[in-house]
BAVEX-570473 format. One record per residue (C-alpha): residue number from 1; residue in three letters; x, y negated, z. Coordinates in pm, 1 decimal, always signed. Layout:
BAVEX-570473
NUM,ALA,X,Y,Z
...
end
This chain:
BAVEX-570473
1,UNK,+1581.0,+1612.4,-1703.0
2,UNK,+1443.0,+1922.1,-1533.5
3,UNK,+1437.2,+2234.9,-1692.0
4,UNK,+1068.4,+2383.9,-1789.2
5,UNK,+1228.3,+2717.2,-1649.0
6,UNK,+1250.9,+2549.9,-1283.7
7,UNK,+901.8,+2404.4,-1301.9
8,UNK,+767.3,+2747.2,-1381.2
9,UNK,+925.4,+2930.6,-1117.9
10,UNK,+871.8,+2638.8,-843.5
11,UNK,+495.8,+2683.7,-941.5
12,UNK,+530.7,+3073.7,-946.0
13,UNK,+415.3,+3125.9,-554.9
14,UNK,+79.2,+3059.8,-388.0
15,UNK,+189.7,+2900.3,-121.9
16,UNK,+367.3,+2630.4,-340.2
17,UNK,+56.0,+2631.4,-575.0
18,UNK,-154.8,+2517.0,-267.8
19,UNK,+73.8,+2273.8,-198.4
20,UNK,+17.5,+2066.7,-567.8
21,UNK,-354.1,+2128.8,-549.8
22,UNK,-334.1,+1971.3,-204.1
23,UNK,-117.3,+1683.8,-358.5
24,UNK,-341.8,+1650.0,-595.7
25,UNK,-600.4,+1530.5,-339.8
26,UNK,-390.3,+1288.1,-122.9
27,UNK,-87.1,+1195.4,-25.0
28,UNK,+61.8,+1424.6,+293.2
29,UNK,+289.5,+1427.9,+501.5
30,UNK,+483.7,+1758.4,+578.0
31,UNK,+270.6,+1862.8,+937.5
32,UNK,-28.7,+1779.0,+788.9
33,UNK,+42.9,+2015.5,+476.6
34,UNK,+181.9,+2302.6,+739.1
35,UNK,-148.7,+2247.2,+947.8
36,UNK,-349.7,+2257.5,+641.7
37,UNK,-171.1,+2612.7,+477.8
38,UNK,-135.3,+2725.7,+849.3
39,UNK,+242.8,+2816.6,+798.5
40,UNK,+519.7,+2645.8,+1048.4
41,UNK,+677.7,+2303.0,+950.1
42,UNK,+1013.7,+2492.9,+883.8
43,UNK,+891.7,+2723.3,+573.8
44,UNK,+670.2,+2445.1,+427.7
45,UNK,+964.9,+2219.9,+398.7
46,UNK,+1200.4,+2516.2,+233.8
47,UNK,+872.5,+2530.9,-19.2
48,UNK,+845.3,+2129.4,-67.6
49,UNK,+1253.4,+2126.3,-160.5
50,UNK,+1199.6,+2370.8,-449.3
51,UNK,+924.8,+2154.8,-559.9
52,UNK,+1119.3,+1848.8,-512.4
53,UNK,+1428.1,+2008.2,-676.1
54,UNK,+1215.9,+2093.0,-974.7
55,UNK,+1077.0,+1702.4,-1022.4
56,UNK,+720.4,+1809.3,-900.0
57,UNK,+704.5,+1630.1,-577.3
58,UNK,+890.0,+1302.0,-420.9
59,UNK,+975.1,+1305.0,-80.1
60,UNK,+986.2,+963.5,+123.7
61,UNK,+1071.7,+975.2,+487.3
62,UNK,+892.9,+718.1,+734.7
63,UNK,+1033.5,+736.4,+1101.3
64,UNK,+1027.4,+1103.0,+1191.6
65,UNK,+778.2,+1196.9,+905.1
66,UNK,+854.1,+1266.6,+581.9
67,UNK,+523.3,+1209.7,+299.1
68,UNK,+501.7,+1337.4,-18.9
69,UNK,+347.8,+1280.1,-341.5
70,UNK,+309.7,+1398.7,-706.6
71,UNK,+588.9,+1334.3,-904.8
72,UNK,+505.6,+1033.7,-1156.7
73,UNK,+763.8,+1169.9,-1430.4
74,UNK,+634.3,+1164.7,-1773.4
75,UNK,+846.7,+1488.9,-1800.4
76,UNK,+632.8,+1659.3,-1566.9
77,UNK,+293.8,+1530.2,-1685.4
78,UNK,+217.4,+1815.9,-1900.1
79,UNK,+239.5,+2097.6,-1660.0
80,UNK,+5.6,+1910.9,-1384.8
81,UNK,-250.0,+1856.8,-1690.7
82,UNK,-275.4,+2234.9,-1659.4
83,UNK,-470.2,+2225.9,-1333.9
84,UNK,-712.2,+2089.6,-1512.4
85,UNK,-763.8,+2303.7,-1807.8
86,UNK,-723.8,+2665.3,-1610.4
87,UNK,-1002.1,+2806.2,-1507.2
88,UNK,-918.4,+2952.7,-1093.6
89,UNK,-1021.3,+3277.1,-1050.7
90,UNK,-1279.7,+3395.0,-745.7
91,UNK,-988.9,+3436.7,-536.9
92,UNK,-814.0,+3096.3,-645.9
93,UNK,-1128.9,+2914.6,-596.9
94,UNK,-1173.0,+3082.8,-204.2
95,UNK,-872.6,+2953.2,-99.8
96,UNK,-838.8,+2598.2,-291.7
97,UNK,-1233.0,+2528.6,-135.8
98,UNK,-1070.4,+2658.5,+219.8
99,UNK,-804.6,+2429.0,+200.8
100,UNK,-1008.8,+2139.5,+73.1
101,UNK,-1218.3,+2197.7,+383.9
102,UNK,-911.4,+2196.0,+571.1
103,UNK,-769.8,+1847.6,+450.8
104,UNK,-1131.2,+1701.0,+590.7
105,UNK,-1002.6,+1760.4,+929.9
106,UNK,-635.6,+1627.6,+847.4
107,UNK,-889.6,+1281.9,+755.6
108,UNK,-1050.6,+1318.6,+1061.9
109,UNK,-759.5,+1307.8,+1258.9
110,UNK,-610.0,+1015.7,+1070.2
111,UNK,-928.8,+865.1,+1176.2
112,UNK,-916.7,+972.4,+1509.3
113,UNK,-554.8,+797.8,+1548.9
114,UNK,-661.6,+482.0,+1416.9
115,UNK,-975.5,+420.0,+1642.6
116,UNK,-757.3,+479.0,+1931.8
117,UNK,-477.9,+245.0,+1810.2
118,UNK,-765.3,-45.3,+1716.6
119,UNK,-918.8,+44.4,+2061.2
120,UNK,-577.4,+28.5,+2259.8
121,UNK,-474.1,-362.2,+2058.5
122,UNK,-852.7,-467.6,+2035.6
123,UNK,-830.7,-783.7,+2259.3
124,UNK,-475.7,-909.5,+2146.1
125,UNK,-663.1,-935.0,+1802.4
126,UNK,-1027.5,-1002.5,+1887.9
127,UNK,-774.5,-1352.7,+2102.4
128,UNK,-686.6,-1438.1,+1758.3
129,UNK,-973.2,-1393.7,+1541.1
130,UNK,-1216.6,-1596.8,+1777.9
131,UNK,-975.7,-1895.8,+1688.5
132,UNK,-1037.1,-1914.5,+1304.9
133,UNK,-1318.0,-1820.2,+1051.6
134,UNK,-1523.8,-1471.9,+1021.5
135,UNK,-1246.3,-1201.8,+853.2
136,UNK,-1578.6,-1139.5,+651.8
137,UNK,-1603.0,-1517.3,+506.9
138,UNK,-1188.9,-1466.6,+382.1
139,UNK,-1262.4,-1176.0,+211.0
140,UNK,-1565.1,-1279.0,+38.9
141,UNK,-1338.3,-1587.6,-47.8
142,UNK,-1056.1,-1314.7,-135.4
143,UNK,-1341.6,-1150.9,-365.4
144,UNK,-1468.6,-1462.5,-551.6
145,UNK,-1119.7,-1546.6,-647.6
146,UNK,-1007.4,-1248.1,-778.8
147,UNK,-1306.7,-1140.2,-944.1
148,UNK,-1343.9,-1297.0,-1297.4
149,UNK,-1065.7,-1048.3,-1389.9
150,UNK,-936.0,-679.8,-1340.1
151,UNK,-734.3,-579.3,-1041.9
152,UNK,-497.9,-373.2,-1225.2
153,UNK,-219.6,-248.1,-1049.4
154,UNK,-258.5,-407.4,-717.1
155,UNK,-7.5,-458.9,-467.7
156,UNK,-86.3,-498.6,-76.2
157,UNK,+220.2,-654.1,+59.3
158,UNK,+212.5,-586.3,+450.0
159,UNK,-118.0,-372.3,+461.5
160,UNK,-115.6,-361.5,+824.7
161,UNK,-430.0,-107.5,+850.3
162,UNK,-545.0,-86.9,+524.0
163,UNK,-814.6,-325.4,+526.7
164,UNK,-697.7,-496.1,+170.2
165,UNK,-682.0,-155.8,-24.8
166,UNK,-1007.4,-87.9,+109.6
167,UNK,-1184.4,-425.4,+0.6
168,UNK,-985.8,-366.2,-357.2
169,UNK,-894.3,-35.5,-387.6
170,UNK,-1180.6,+93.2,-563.7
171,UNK,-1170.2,-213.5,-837.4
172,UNK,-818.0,-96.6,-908.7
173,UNK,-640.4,+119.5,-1155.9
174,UNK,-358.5,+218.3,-945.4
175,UNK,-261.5,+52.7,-537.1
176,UNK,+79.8,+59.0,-391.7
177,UNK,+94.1,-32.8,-8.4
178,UNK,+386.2,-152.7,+121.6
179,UNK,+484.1,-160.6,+504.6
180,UNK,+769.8,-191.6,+727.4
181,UNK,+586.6,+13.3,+1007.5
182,UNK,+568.1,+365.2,+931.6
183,UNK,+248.1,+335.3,+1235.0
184,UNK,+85.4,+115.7,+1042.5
185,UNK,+134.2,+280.5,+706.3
186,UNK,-77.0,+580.3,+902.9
187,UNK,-319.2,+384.5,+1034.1
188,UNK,-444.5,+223.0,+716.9
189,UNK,-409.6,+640.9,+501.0
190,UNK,-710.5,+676.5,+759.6
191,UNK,-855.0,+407.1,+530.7
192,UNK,-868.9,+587.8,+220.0
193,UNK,-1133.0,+714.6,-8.4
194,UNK,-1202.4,+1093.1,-25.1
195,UNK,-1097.3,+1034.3,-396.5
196,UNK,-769.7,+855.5,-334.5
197,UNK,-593.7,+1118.8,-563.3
198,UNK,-282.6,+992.8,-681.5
199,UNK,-413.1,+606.8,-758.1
200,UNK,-249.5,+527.9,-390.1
201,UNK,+104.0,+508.5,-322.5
202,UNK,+149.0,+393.4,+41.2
203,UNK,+544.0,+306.8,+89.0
204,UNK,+770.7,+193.2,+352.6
205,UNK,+947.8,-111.7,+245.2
206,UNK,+1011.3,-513.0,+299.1
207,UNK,+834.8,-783.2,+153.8
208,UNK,+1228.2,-928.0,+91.6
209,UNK,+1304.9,-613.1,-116.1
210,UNK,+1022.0,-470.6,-250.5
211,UNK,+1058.1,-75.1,-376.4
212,UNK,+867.2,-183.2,-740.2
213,UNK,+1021.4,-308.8,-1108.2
214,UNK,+985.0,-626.6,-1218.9
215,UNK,+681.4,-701.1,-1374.7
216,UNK,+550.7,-392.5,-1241.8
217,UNK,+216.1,-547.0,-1066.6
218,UNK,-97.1,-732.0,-1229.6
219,UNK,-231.2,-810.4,-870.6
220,UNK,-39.7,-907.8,-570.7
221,UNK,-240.5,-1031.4,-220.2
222,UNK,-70.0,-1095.2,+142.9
223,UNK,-301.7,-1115.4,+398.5
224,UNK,-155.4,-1248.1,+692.5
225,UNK,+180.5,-1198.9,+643.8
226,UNK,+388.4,-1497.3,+510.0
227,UNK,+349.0,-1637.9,+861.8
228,UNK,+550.2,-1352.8,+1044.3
229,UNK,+865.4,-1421.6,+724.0
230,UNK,+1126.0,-1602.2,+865.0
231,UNK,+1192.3,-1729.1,+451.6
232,UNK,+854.6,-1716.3,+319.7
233,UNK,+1013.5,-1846.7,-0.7
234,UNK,+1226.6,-1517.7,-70.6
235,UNK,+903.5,-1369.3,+2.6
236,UNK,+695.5,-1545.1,-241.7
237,UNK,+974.5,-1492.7,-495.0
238,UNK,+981.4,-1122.7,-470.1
239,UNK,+629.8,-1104.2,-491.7
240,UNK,+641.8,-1294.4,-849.0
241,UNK,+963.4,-1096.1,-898.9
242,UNK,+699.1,-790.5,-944.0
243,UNK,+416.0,-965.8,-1086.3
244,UNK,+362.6,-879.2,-1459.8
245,UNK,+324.9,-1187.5,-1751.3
246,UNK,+10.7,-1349.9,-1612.0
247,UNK,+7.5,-1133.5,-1320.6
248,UNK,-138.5,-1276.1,-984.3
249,UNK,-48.4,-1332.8,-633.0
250,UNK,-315.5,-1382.0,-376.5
251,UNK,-161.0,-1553.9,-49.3
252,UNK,-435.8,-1551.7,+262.4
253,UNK,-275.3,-1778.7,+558.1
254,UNK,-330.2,-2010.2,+810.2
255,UNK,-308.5,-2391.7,+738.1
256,UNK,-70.8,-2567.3,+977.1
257,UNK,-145.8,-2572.1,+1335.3
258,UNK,+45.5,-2611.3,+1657.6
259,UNK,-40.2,-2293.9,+1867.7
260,UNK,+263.9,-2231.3,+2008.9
261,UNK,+131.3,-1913.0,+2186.8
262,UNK,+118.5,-1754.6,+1853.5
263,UNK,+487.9,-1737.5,+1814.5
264,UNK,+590.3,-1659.2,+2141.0
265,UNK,+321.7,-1389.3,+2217.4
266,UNK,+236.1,-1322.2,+1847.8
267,UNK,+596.6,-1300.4,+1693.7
268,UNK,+474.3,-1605.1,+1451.6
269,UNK,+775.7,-1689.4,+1262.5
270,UNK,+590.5,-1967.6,+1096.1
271,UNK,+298.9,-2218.1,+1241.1
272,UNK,+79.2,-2209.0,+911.3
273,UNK,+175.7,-2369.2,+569.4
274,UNK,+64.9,-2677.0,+373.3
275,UNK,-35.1,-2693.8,+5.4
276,UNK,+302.0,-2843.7,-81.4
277,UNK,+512.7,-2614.9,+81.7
278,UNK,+339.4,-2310.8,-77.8
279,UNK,+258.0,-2492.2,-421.4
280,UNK,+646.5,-2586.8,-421.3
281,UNK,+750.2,-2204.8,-346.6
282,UNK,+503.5,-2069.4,-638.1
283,UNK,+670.6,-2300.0,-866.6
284,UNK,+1065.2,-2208.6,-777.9
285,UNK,+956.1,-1864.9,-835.9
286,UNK,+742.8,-1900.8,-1174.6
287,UNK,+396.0,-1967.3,-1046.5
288,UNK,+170.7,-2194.4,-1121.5
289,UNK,-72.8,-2265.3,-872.2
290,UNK,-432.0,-2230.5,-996.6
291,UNK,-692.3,-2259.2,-686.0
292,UNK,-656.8,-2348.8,-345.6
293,UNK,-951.2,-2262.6,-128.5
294,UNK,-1008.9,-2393.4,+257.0
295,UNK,-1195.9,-2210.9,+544.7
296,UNK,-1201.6,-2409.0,+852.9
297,UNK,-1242.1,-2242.1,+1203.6
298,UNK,-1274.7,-2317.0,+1549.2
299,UNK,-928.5,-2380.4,+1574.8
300,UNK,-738.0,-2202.0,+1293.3
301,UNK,-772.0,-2320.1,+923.7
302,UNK,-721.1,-2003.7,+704.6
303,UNK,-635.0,-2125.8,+342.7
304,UNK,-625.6,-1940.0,+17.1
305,UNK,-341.5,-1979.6,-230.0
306,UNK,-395.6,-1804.5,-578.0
307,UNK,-92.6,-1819.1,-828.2
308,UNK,-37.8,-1675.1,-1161.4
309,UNK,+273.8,-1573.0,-1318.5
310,UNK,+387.4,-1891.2,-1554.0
311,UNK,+629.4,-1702.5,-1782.0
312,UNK,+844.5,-1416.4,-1787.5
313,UNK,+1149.3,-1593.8,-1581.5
314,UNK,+1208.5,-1634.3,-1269.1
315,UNK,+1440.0,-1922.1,-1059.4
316,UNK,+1739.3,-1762.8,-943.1
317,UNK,+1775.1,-1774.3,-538.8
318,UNK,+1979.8,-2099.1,-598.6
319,UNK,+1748.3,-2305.4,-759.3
320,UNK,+1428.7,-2214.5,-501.8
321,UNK,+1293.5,-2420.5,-285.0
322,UNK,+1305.2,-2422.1,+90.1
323,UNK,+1141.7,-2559.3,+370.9
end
């Protein structure tokens, strides 16, 4: 438990004051807060420890960055409520309306990094999208399946850009992101609103060991993902490991196929799945396996697998299936 006293004095300099209301805002990492409060890298991180040291702030490193956040703590609840209630004064409001300005350009370059990344891998993907459906037929498929009930807490399991919390974000109380390519976990922040707040965790983690308590998550999806898990059913399980008591998990994959050039080019671990081998997975791990949608394409079959959570127990590893 921290002590009110450290909160207090962790809040008791401007600089460190800017840094919250900045946090507030969006997630950041550490050089996009220094560029923001124009102070070097070096003092901004001496600031972030005391905030981190007083339970205001969580650090999480990705590659060579490190991001921060809010802290969640219940315990330290009350004393960000207070940003709310006080009233800046002329000078306060200058600087927090400077800074705000400020963070537009840290979005803009986020941006900026993304279009040049989609520009720089736009034919590998535009070689594998011409060989199944319209992405915009999936996720009006995604849509219609999910929508007779609330998102919730959704999970995006392998966001890749971003392009799942940006279809559900906004229907969501809360998002968590998960990626095991700190690249890719910057390319899809350029995909959030100008709202985000603190509704969007974006995390570096494994689909085989996901960084969330059980029964944490009402709404699961993985969008092209399960086919680059060399045990899809460990992945499945871990998703419904997660999934709260009639949570769902939304799987969007290809049917099987036989283009080979997918796994050697591609890294495919896995040619597509069938009905049975997903519907068998869902059901070692406590799913039951409510709608099953098809979308044939030139080539490429993308299919739609939409479990709920059965009960509140799941198979141990032993008694899972495999393929």
């Amino acid at each position: 438990m921290v002590a009110s006293l450290d909160i207090f004095r962790a809040l008791g300099d401007p600089t460190r004051l800017r840094i919250v209301h900045l946090l507030r805002a969006m997630e950041l990492a550490v050089g996009e807060i220094a560029q923001v409060v124009g102070q070097s890298q070096p003092r901004v991180s001496r600031h972030v420890r005391i905030l981190a040291e007083a339970g205001l702030v969580e650090r999480r490193k990705e590659g060579n960055w490190v991001f921060l956040r809010l802290s969640r703590a219940r315990a330290v609840e009350p004393f960000l409520t207070l940003f709310d209630r006080l009233e800046p004064a002329a000078a306060e409001a200058l600087w927090q309306t400077a800074d705000l300005a400020r963070l537009a350009a840290v979005r803009a370059d986020r941006a900026k990094a993304a279009e040049s990344y989609f520009a720089d891998h736009a034919e590998e993907w535009d070689a594998i999208r011409s060989l199944h459906v319209a992405e915009g037929e999936v996720e009006a498929a995604m849509r219609a399946l999910l929508k007779p009930e609330p998102i919730g807490h959704l999970l995006d399991i392998g966001t890749g850009t971003g392009r799942m919390i940006e279809l559900f974000g906004q229907d969501a109380r809360a998002v968590t992101a998960i990626d095991r390519s700190p690249d890719m976990l910057r390319l899809a922040r350029a995909k959030l609103p100008q709202d985000a707040g603190d509704r969007y965790a974006l995390l570096l983690g494994d689909f085989l060991d996901l960084p969330l308590d059980a029964g944490s998550v009402d709404t699961v999806v993985m969008h092209q993902v399960l086919h680059y898990a060399q045990a899809p059913e460990a992945a499945i399980a871990e998703a419904a490991r997660v999934a709260s008591p009639k949570g769902r998990v939304l799987i969007a994959d290809f049917a099987p196929h036989e283009r080979e050039e997918l796994r050697t080019r591609d890294q495919h671990a896995r040619l597509g799945f069938s009905d049975e081998q997903i519907g068998g997975w869902f059901a070692a791990a406590g799913l039951a396996l409510e709608r099953v949608e098809m979308l044939p394409g030139d080539q490429l079959t993308v299919q739609l697998w939409l479990g709920r959570r059965a009960s509140g127990n799941v198979l141990p590893i032993e008694g899972r299936i495999s393929a």
